[in-house]
N, C-alpha and C positions, 0 to 999 in steps of 0.2 A: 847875938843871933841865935844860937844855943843855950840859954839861961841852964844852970846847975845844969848840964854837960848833957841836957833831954834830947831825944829829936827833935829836929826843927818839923812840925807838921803846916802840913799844904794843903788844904780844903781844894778839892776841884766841886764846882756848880753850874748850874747853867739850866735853862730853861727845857721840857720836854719835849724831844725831835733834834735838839740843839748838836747831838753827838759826842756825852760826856764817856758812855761803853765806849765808844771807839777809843777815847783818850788811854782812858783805864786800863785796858785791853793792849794797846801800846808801851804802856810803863811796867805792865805787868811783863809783860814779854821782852823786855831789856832788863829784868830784874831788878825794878824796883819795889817797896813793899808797898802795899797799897791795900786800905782796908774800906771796901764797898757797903756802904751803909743798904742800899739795896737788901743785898745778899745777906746783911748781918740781920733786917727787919723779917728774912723768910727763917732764919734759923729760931730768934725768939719764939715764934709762932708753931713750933713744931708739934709733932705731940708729947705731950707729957711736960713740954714747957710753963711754966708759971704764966707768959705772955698770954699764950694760946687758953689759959682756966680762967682768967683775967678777962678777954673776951666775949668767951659763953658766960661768966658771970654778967656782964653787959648786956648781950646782945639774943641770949638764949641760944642751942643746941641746934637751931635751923639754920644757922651758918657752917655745920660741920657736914664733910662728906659721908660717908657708909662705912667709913673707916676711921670715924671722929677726927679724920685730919683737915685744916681747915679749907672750906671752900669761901676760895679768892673773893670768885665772881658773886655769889648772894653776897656777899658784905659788901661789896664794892657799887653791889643794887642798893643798900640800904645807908651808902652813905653819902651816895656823888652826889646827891642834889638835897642833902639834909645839914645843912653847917654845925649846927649843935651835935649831931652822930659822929658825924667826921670828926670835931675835938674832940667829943668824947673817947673814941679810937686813938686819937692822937695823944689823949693823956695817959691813956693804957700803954701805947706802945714806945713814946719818947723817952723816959726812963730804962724801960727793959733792953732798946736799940744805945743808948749811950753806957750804960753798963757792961755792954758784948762789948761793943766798940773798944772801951778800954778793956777791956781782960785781952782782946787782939793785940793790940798798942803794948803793952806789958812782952810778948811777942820779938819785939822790936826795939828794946830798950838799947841795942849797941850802933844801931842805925845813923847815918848823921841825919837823914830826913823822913819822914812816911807821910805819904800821900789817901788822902781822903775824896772817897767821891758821895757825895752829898748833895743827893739831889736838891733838899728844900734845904739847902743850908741857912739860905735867910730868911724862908721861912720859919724858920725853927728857931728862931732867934742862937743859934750855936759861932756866929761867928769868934767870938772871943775866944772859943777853943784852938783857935788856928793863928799860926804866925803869920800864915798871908795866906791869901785866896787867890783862885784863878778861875775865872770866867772863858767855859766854852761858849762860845756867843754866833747865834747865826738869827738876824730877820724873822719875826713871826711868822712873815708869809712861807720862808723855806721852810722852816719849822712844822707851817702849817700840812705842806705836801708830802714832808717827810712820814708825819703819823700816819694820815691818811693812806699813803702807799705803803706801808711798815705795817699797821694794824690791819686794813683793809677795813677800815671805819668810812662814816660820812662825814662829810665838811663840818655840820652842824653837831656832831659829837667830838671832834676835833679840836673842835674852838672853845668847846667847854671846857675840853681837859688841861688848853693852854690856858685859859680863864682863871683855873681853877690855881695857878701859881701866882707869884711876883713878878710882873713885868718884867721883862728881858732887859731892858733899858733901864730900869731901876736898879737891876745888879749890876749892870755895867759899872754905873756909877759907886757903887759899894762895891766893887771890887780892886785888888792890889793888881792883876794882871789879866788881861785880855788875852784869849786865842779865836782868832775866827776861823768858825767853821762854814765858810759858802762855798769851796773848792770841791778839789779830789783830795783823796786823802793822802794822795805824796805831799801835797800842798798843809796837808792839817799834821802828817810829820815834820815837815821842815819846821815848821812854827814851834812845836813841840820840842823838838832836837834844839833847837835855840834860844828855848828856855830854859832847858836844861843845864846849858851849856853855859849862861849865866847865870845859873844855879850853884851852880860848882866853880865859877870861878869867885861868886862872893865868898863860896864858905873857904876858896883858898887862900882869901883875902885874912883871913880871921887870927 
């Protein structure tokens, strides 16, 4: 379960709306270590970052703010509905985000496990990085009402953005463990706490 005495790493994924921050936000505050590819994808991009020169070499200098930091929203106009842009971003920035990723992980070498939350984990083709996966899982339709009340979007930019992933149900199925999220969230802790809890009793097993 631990090969040459590593962390055991745990991919969390799940669909957007699904409630993988809540998860995350949870392990983090019972102190577990947890490395948010999210948060590790804003830090490449920063300024003065290789990621962020990387970019404007792609995409020209009209994606940067007043203060050459980058702006989100122009790039995010220039690539939601262009598929070759978007991989093209995505080749820029997959390399720079799994590189941060491990210099984190290094971080955590005495750990017996570290948890990952990755959103396109299988989009990204990264499953193999991980000893098991865990699927946050809730219905498109919840999913759907979640964005739309969370971003204050329309239905019809909602459905693109869910579009715009891997089927919730096709992770399901590629995934090592299930959590659902269609509850409250005392309910999305219990599940949580229970997986934990046989977490720790395999590796006590060992």
């Amino acid at each position: 379960m631990k090969p040459n005495n590593k962390p055991y790493l745990i991919g969390i994924t799940g669909g957007i709306g699904s409630g993988k921050s809540e998860v995350s936000k949870y392990l983090t505050a019972l102190g577990y270590p947890l490395i948010d590819a999210d948060r590790v994808s804003r830090e490449v991009v920063e300024t003065g970052e290789i990621g962020l020169f990387r970019i404007v070499e792609a995409f020209g200098e009209g994606i940067l703010n007043h203060d050459h930091s980058l702006n989100r929203r122009k790039l995010g106009e220039i690539i939601f509905n262009n598929a070759i842009l978007r991989q093209q971003l995505n080749d820029i920035m997959h390399p720079q985000i799994r590189l941060r990723m491990e210099q984190h992980l290094s971080c955590f070498e005495n750990e017996p496990f570290v948890f990952f939350d990755v959103p396109l984990l299988f989009e990204t083709d990264t499953r193999s990085n991980y000893n098991e996966v865990i699927l946050i899982y809730a219905p498109e339709s919840v999913c759907l009402q979640r964005i739309i009340e969370r971003d204050k979007i329309s239905s019809d930019l909602a459905i693109k953005k869910i579009k715009a992933q891997m089927s919730i149900e096709i992770k399901r199925n590629l995934s090592d463990y299930v959590i659902e999220n269609t509850g409250d969230t005392a309910m999305l802790y219990f599940q949580i706490d229970f997986y934990l809890k046989s977490l720790q009793e395999r590796f006590n097993h060992l």
